[in-house]
C-alpha positions as CSV (number, residue, x, y, z in Angstrom):
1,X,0.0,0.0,0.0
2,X,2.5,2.6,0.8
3,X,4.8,1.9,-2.2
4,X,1.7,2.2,-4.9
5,X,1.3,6.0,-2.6
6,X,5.3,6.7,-3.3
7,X,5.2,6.0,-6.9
8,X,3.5,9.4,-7.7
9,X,5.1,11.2,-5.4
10,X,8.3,10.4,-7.6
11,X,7.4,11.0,-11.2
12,X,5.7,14.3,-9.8
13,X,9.1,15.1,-8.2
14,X,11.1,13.7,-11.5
15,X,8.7,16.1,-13.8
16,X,9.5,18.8,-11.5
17,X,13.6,18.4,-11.7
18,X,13.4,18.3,-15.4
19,X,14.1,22.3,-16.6
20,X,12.3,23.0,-19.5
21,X,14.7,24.3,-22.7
22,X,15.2,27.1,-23.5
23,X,15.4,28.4,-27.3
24,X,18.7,30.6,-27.9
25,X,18.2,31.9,-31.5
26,X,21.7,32.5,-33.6
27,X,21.4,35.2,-36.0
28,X,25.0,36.1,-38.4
29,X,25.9,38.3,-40.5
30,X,28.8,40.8,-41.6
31,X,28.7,44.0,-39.9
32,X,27.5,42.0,-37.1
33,X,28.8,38.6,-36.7
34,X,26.7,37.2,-34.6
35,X,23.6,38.1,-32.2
36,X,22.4,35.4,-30.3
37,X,19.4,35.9,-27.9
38,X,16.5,33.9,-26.5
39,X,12.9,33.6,-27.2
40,X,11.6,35.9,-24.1
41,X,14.0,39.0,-25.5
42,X,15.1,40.0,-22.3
43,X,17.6,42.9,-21.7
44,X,20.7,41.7,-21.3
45,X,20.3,38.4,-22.6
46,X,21.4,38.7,-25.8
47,X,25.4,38.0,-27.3
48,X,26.6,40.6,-29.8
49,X,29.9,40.0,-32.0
50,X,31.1,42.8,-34.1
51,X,33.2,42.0,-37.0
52,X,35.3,45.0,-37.9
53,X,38.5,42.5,-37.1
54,X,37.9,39.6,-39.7
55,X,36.9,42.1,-42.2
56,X,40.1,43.8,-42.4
57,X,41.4,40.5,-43.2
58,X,39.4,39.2,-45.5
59,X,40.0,43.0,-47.4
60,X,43.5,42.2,-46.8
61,X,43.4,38.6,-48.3
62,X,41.5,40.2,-51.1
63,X,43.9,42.6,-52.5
64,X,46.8,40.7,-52.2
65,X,45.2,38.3,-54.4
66,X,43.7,40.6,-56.6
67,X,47.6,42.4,-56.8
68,X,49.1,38.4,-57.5
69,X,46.7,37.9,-60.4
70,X,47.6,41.6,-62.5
71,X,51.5,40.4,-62.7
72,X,52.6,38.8,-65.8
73,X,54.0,35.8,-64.3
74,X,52.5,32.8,-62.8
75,X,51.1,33.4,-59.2
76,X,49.5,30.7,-57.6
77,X,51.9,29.0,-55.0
78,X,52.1,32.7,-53.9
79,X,48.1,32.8,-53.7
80,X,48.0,29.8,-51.9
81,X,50.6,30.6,-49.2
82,X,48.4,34.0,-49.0
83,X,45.5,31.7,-48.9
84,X,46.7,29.2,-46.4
85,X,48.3,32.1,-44.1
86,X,44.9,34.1,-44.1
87,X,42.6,31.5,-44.0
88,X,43.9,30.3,-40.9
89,X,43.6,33.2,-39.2
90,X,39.5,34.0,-40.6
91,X,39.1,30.4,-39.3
92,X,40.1,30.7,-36.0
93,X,37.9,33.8,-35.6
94,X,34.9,31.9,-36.9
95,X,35.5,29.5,-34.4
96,X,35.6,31.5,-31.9
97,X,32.9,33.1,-32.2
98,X,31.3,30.5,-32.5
99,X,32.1,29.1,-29.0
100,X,31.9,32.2,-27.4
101,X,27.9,31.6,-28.7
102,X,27.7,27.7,-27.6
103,X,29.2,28.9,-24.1
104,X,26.8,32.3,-23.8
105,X,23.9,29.9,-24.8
106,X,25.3,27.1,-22.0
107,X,24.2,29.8,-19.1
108,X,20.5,29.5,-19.7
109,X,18.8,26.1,-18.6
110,X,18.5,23.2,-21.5
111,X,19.6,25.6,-24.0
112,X,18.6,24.7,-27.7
113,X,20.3,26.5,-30.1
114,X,18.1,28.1,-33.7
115,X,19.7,28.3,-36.7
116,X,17.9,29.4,-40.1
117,X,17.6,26.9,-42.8
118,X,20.7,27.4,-45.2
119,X,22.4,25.8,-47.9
120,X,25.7,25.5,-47.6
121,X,26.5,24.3,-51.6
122,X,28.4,26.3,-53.8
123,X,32.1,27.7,-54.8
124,X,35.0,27.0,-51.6
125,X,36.4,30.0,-50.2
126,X,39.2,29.6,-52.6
127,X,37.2,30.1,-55.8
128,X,35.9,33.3,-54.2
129,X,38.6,34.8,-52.4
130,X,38.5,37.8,-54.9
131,X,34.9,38.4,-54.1
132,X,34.0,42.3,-53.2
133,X,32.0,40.9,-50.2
134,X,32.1,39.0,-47.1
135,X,28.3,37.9,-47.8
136,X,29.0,35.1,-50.3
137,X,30.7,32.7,-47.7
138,X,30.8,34.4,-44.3
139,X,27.5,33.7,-42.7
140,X,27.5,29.8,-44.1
141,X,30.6,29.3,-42.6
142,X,29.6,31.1,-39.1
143,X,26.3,28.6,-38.9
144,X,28.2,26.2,-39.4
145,X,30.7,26.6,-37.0
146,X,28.1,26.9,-34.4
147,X,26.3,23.9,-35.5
148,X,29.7,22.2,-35.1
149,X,30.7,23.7,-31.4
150,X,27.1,22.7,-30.4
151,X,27.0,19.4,-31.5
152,X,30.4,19.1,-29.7
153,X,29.2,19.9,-26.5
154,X,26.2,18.2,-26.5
155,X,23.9,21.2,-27.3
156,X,21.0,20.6,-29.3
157,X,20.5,22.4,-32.9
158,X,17.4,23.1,-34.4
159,X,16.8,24.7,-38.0
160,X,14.2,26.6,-38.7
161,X,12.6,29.2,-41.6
162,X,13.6,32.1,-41.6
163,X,12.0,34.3,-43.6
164,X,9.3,35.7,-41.1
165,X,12.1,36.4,-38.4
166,X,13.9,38.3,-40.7
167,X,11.0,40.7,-41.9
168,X,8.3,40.1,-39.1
169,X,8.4,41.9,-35.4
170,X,9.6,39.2,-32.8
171,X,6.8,41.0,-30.6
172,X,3.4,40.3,-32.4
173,X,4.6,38.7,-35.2
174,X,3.2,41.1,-38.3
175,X,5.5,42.4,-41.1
176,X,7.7,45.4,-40.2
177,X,9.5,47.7,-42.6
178,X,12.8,47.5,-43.2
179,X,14.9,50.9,-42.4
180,X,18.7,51.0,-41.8
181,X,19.5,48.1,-40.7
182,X,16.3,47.7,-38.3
183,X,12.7,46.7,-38.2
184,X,10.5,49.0,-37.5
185,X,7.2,48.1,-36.5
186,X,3.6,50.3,-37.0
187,X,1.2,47.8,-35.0
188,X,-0.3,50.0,-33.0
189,X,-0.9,47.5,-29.6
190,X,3.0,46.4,-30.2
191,X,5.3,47.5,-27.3
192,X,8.1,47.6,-30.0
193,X,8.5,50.7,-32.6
194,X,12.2,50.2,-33.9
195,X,14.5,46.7,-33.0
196,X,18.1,46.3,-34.7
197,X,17.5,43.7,-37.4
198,X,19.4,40.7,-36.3
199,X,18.5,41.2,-32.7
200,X,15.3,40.8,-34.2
201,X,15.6,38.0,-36.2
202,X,17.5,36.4,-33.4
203,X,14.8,36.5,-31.2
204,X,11.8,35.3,-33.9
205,X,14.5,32.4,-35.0
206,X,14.1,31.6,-30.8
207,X,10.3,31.9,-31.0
208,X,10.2,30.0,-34.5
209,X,12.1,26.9,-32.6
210,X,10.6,26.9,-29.6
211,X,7.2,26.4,-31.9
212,X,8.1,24.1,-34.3
């Protein structure tokens, strides 16, 4: 009789340890590497890397390719030094930041990382490393980092669409306009007029987890 009573007693207790996760979406970009935050938006709560650093040396790896290629004599085992001496150094940033987002994401309970749906076909690094822009590798390679880091330590990933949490408010969910690198939103019962873009879309990618 008394061990049928204790049997509730301990799932009710077991249910009650068990944290509930919490939905840490990853938003990257250029200007901004990354901006990770979670689904309830708090102040405070949200990572922001800036990536003035990695740009210069991407710019840097850029020319200096761009200069190779112009002489009249044949360049590419100095490209590929360049290349290799560069390269190591833009990979070591991407990986960083990406940990430093696994590990921000690690101080919440059951933390569940949300990444946007993205292909990651196409040219290598290599066969674009005279590209004007940052945009045609960059943000591939810095979701993929933190799918990697995550993974590593045992975080779980989930992927999501993200086409509403790029253009819709995080708050009630309806279309915003775009304006200089924020979302500005004219809902009249929404608490939020003007949000930084990818604190925004980190926030709906949390949201857009959390409900899938």
């Amino acid at each position: 009789m008394s061990d049928a009573s204790e049997t509730p007693e301990a799932i009710d207790t077991f249910a009650t340890d068990t944290p509930q996760p919490t939905y840490v979406g990853v938003s990257v970009g250029v200007d901004t590497l990354i901006v990770a935050a979670p689904a309830d938006a708090r102040l405070g709560t949200q990572l922001v890397i800036e990536g003035d650093h990695l740009r210069e040396q991407y710019e840097t790896l850029r020319r200096t390719t761009q200069a190779l290629q112009w002489v009249d004599f044949d360049t590419t085992a100095g490209e590929t030094q360049v290349f290799a001496a560069l390269w190591h150094q833009l990979r070591s940033q991407v990986y960083r930041a990406a940990t430093r987002t696994v590990e921000h994401a690690q101080q919440f309970g059951a933390p569940r990382l949300v990444l946007a749906e993205r292909s990651l076909a196409g040219p290598s690094l290599w066969a674009r490393r005279t590209s004007e822009g940052l945009g045609a590798w960059l943000p591939d390679a810095l979701a993929q980092a933190v799918a990697e880091k995550a993974r590593a330590t045992g975080v779980p990933v989930v992927r999501v669409d993200a086409d509403t949490a790029r253009t819709n408010c995080y708050a009630c969910a309806e279309r915003g306009r775009i304006d200089n690198g924020a979302v500005v939103c004219s809902t009249a019962a929404c608490p939020v007029d003007r949000v930084a873009r990818d604190r925004n879309t980190a926030v709906g990618l949390a949201r857009a987890g959390r409900v899938d």
